[in-house]
N, C-alpha and C positions, 0 to 999 in steps of 0.2 A: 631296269630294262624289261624284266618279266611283268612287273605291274602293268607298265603301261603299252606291251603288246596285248597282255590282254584286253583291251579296250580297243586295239584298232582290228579292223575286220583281216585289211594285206596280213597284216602278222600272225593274224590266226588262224589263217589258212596255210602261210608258210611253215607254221610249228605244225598242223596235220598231217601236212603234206609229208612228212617223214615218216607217220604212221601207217601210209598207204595201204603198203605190199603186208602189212598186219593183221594177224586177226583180232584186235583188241576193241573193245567196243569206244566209242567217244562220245562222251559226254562232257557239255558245257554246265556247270554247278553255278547259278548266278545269284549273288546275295544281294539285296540292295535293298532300302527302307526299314524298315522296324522288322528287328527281328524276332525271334520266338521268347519267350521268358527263361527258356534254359538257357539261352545265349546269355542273357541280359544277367542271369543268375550268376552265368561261368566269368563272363567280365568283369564283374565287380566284387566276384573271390580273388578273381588276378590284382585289379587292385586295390584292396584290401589288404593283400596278402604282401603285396612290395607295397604300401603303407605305413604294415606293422616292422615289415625287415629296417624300413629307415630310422620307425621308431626305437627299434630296440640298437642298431648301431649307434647312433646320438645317445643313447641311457649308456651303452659300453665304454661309448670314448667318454663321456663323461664321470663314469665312475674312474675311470684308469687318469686322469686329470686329478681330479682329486687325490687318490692312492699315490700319485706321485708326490703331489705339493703334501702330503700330508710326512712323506720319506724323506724331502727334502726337508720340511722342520725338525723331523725328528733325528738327521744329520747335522743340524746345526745348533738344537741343545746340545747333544753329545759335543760335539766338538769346543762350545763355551765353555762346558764342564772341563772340559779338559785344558781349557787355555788357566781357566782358575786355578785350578791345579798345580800347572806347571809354576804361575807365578808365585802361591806360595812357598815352596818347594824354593825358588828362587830366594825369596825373602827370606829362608834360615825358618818358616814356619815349619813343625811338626804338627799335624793335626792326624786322627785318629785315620787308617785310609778308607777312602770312602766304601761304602757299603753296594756291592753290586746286586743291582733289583732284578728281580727276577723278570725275565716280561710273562706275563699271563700265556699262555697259550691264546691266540686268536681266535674266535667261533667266526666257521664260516657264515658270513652274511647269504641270505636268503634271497637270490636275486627279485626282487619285484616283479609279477606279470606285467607287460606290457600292454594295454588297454587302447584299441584304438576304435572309431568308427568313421563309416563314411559321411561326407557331408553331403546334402541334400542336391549340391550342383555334382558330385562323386558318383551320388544313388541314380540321376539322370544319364550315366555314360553309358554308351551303348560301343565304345570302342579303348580300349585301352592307350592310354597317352605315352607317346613313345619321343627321345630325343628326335628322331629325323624321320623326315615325310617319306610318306611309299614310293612317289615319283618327286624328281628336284625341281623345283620350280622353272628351271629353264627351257627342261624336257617338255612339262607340265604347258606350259605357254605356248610350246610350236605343236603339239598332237592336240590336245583336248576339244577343239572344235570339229575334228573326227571323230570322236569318241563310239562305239555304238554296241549294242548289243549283239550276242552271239545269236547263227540260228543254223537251222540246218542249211541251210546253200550255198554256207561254208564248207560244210562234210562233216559233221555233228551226225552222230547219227542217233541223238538225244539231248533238246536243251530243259534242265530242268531249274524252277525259278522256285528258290527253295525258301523266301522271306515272305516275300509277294509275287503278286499275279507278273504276267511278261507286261499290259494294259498300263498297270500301274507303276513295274520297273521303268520300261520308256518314258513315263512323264514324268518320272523323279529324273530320269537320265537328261530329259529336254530342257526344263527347267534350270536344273546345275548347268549344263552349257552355257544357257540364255545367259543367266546371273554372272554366271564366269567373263561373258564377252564385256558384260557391262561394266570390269572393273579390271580386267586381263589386256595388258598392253599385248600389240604384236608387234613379235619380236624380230620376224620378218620379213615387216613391209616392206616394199622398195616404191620409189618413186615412180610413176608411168610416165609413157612416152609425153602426155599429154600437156602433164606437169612440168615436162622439164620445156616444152613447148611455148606452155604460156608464161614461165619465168622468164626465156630467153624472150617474148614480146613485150614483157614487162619492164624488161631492161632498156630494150632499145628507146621505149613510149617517154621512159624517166630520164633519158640522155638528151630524145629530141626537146621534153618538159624545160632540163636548166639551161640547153641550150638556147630556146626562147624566151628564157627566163633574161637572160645575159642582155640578150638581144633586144628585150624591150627596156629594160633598164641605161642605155645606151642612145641617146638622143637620137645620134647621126642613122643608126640599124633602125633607129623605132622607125622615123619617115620611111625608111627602106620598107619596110613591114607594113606601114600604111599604102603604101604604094601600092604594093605586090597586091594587098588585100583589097584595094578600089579596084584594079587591073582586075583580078580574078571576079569580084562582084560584074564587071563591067560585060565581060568574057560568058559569063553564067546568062546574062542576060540576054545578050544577042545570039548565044543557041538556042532560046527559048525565043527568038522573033520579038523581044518587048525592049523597048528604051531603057536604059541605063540609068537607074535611079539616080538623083542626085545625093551627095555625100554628104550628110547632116553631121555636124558634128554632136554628138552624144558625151553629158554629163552624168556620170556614174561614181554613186558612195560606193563604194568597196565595202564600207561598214555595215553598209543598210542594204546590201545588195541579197537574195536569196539565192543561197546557191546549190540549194538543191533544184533551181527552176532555170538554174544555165544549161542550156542543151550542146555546148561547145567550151570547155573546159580554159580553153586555148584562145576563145574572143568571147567575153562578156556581153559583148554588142555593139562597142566602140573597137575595138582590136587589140583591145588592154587582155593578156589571159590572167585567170582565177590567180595564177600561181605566181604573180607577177611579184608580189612582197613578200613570198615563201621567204625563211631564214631556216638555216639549218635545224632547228628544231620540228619544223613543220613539213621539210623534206622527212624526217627520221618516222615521225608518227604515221605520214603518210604510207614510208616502206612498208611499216610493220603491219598497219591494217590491210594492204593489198595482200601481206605473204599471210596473215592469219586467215583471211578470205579464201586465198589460193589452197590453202593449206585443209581447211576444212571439205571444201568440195574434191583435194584433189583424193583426198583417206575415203571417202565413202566410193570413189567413181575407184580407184584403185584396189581396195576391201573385195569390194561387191556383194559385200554382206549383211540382206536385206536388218540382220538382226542388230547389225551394228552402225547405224549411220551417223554415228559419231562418237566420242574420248571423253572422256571426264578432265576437267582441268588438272588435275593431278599428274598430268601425263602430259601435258603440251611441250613443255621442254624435251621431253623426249622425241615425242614425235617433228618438232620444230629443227630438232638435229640430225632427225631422221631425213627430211626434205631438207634441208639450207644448209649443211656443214657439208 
């Protein structure tokens, strides 16, 4: 939680804010981009130094491994010896009794130094690698596009920028944002009014759709349908003061037809609609690209973020659950 107050402005004014009625000076200490050679020096003695600590735990448990299996064998000569033994002794043998050896005194072994160096991707660390992040990624996901640096009009009454210039912290700060937005899902978006607007017009368009679908499919509804549609031609006509065309009947391939150059979805140009030999599978593809369509305009118009006007596929299913579940 302190990491990542520090990066929002409210938060950093709130934690001030209790130093008010103090006499203490405040100062903001901002590190960011390459830092000094002492750093980079002091970093890579830290890790070095838990390096060499791993190496020499792995040399310890390994020699104690060893020293074990080595007690276990020499428990289990002794005890052969003695099973031989007993069996003689069993079989009425006399033999002279064995001879007890003396064990040598041990010299203690000399432990080995431990020898370690960094490796060239090690010698480039400018941060010590740690099990867990400074902020949790989920934290991380809902603040980081506020992120911002400290200044006085916070109540600093000193920002000091101790790596690089304030010029060049900002565009390392701007840049990590930007980068961030382009692979940082948000976590929470909500749908706008707009979206659930043109769902709900998309629903009804796809009902009135297999409903005429039924309908021209149905001989007795089809004349019904041509009727209605000469009627209404006839209708269009005489508000407009001109005669009523005569009603040609029009042969049309459906095969050969272009249908990006239909201007009426609904009548081809004979009364037949586009959608009229739709089968379940060309209703489903059709959903999907209206809701990927919807989908995409509705995240940028909802966002509002000129930096992000759109998701990496890596994230569609989320965000497709985001809008449609």
């Amino acid at each position: 939680p302190e990491m990542k107050a520090n990066w929002l402005a409210a938060e950093r004014k709130e934690a001030l804010a209790k130093f008010a009625p103090s006499g203490f000076k405040k100062t903001a200490m901002v590190l960011m981009g390459e830092p000094s050679d002492a750093y980079k020096a002091k970093i890579q003695g830290l890790i070095l130094a838990d390096k060499k600590a791993k190496a020499e735990a792995a040399a310890k448990k390994k020699a104690m491994e060893e020293e074990r299996k080595k007690q276990v064998e020499e428990r289990r000569k002794k005890a052969e010896e003695a099973r031989k033994g007993a069996k003689k002794k069993n079989d009425g043998e006399e033999g002279e009794p064995a001879e007890e050896k003396e064990e040598a005194p041990k010299e203690e072994e000399k432990a080995e130094e431990i020898v370690v160096e960094l490796t060239e991707e090690e010698k480039g660390m400018w941060r010590k690698p740690c099990g867990q992040p400074d902020v949790a990624d989920s934290i991380l996901a809902k603040a980081y596009a506020n992120f911002s640096l400290p200044t006085r009009e916070e109540g600093f009454d000193d920002v000091v920028f101790v790596w690089q210039g304030e010029a060049e912290a900002s565009r390392l700060l701007k840049d990590w944002i930007f980068q961030k937005k382009l692979t940082q899902r948000v976590e929470d978006l909500k749908p706008g009014e707009s979206f659930k607007a043109a769902l709900a017009e998309w629903s009804k368009t796809m009902q009135a759709w297999r409903k005429l679908q039924g309908e021209w499919k149905d001989p007795n509804r089809r004349k019904a349908l041509l009727a209605k549609r000469a009627e209404a031609k006839k209708k269009a006509a005489e508000e407009k003061g001109e005669e009523a065309p005569a009603e040609e009947k029009m042969d049309i391939d459906m095969e050969d037809l272009d249908v990006f150059a239909v201007e009426d979805v609904t009548d081809v140009g004979n009364g037949e609609p586009l959608f009229a030999n739709f089968a379940y599978e060309d209703w489903s593809l059709l959903t999907v690209r209206y809701e990927l369509h919807l989908l995409l305009h509705s995240f940028k118009k909802d966002l509002a973020d000129p930096d992000r006007p759109s998701f990496m596929e890596k994230d569609l299913a989320f965000y497709y659950n985001k809008y449609f579940k």
